[in-house]
C-alpha positions as CSV (number, residue, x, y, z in Angstrom):
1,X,-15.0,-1.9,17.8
2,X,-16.9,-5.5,16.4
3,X,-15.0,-8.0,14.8
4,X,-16.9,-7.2,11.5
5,X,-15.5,-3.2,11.8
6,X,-12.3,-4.6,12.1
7,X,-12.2,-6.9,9.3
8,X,-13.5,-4.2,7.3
9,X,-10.8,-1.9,8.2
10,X,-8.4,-4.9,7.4
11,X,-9.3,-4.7,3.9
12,X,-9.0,-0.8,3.6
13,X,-4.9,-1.2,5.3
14,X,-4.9,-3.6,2.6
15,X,-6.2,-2.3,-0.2
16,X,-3.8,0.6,0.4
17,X,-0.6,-1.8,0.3
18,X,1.6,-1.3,-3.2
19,X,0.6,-3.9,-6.0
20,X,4.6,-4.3,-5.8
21,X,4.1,-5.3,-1.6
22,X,1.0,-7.2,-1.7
23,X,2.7,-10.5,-1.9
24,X,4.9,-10.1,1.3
25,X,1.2,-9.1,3.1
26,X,-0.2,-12.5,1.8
27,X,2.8,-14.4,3.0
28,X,2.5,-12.9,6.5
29,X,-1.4,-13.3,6.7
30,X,-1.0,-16.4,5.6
31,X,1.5,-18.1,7.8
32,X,-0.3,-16.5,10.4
33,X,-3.3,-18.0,10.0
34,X,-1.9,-21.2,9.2
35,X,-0.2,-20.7,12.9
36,X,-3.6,-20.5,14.8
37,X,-4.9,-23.3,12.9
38,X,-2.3,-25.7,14.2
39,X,-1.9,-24.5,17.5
40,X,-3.4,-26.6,19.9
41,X,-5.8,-24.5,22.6
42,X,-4.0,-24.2,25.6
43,X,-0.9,-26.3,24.5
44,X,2.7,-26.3,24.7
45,X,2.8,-22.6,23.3
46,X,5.8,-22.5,26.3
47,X,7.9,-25.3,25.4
48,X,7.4,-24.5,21.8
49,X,9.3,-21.1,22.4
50,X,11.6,-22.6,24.6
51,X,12.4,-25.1,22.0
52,X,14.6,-22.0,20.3
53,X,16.2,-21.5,23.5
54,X,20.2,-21.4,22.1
55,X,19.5,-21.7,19.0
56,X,22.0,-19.8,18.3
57,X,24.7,-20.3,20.9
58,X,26.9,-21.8,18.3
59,X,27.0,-18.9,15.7
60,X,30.0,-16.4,15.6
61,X,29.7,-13.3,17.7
62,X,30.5,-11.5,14.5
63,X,27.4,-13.2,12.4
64,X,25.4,-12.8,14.8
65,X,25.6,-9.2,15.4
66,X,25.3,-8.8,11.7
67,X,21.8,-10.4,11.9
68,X,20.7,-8.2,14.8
69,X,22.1,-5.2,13.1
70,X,19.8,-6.0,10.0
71,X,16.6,-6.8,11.9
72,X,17.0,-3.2,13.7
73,X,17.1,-1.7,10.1
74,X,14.3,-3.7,8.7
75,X,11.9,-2.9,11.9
76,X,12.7,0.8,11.3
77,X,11.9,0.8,7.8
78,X,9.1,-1.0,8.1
79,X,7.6,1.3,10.6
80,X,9.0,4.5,8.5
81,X,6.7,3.1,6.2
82,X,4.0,2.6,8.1
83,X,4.4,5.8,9.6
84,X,4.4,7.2,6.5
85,X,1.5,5.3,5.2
86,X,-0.4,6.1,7.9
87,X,0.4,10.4,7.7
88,X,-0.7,9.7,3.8
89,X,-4.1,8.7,5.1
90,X,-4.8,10.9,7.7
């Protein structure tokens, strides 16, 4: 597939995103894009990640567990929705 097919069928996932969710897909384009742009090629993409390393070492077991519980409920609703989305269109 060209770049140009895919950036078209970009804009059709897009165009299919509720009015009421549109603003979450901007936020998530945009930071990403804003990401490449200052990235440096081939630098310190490593010690950038490793930067985080124990970031949270110092949080409560019980806090943390919390936070991991709701990023496992998030992910699967997210890709219920997609899922769903994706049965709506085919």
């Amino acid at each position: 597939m060209t770049t140009k097919e895919m950036r078209e069928r970009l804009i059709d996932e897009i165009r299919g995103i509720p009015d009421t969710r549109v603003a979450e897909v901007y936020d998530l384009i945009h930071f990403f894009r804003m990401g490449l742009e200052k990235a440096v090629p081939g630098g310190g993409s490593a010690a950038d990640l490793m930067s985080f390393a124990g970031s949270w070492s110092d949080m409560p077991e019980e806090a943390f567990s919390s936070l991991a519980t709701e990023w496992q409920e998030r992910r699967k609703g997210a890709f219920a929705r997609r899922r769903d989305h994706e049965a709506d269109a085919g």
